[in-house]
C-alpha positions in Angstrom: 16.5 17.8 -2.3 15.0 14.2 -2.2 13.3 13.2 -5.5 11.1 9.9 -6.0 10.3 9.7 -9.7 7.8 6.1 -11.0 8.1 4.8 -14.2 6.7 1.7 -15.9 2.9 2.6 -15.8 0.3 2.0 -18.9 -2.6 -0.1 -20.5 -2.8 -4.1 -20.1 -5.4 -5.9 -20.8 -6.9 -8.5 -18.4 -4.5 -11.0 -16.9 -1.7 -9.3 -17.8 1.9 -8.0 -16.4 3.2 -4.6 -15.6 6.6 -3.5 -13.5 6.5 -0.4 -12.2 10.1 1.4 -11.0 10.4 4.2 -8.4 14.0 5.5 -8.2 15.0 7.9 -5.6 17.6 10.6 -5.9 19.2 13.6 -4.2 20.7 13.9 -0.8 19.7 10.5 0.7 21.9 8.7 3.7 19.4 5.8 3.6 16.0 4.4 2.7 14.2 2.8 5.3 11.5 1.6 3.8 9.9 2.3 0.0 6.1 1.2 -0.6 3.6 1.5 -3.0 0.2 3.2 -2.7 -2.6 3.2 -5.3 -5.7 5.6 -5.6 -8.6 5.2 -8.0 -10.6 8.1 -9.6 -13.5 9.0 -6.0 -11.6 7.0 -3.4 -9.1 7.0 -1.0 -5.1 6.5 -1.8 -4.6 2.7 0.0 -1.7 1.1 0.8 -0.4 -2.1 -1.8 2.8 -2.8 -1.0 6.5 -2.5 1.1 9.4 -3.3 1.5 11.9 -2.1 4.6 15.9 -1.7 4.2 16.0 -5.4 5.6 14.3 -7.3 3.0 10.9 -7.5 5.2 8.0 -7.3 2.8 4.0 -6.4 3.3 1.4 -6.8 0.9 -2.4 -5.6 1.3 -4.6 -8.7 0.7 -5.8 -7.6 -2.5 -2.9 -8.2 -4.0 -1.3 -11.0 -2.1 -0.1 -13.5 -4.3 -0.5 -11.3 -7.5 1.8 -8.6 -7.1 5.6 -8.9 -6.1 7.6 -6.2 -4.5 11.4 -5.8 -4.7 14.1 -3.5 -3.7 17.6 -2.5 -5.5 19.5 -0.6 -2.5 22.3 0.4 -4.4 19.9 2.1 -6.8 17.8 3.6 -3.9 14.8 1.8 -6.4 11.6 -0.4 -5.8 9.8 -2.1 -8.0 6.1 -3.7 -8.2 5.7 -6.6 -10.5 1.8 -6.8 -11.2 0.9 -9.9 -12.7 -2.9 -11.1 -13.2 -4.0 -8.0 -13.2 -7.9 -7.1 -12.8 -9.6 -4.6 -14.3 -10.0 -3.5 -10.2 -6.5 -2.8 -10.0 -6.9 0.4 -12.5 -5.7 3.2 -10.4 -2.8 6.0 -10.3 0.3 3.9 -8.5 2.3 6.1 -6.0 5.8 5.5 -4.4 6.5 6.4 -1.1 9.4 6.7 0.9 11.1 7.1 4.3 13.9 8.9 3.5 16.9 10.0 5.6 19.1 12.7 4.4 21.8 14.8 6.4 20.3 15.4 9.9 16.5 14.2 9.6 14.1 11.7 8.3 10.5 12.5 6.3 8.5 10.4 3.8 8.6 11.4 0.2 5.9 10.3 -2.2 6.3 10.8 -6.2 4.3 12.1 -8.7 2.7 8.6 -9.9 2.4 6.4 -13.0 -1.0 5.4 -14.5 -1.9 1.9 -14.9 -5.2 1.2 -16.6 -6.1 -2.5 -17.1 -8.5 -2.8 -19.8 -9.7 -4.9 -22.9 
């Protein structure tokens, strides 16, 4: 059983810096690619950020050159360094996965970590 559990969420005020962790356990072979999604209270879940098993990245343009996204293989973890962040960028922050384990592939998605950026 494949398991994607995010960490790191809470309150920063304007301008600040958060780093959110998603670690991935169970009965994985490999990771292909972990991203990040993000959905605000009456709108859709979107897309932030990614990164694939070979180090290629993709950012949606909201966050370009704000947030950073990184990859620990041997810990089957991502992370999301927010920096400047706006009051906008208040939402519940999902991991998602492409997970391989004995015999298939599917995408996993955790449970979520609140970030609220407030003064």
């Amino acid at each position: 059983q494949v398991k994607l559990v995010e960490s790191g969420g809470g309150l920063v005020q304007p301008g600040g810096s958060l780093r959110l962790s998603c670690a991935a356990s169970g009965d994985i072979f490999s990771i292909y690619v972990m991203n990040w999604y993000r959905q605000s209270p009456g709108k859709q879940r979107e897309f932030v950020a990614g990164q694939t098993i070979h180090g290629e990245t993709k950012y949606a343009d909201f966050v370009k050159g704000r947030f950073t996204v990184s990859r620990d293989n041997a810990k089957n973890t991502v992370y999301l360094q927010m920096s400047s962040l706006k009051p906008e960028d208040t939402a519940f922050y999902y991991c998602n996965a492409q997970i391989s384990t004995t015999g298939e592939s599917n995408y996993y998605w955790g449970q979520g970590t609140q970030v609220t950026v407030s003064s």
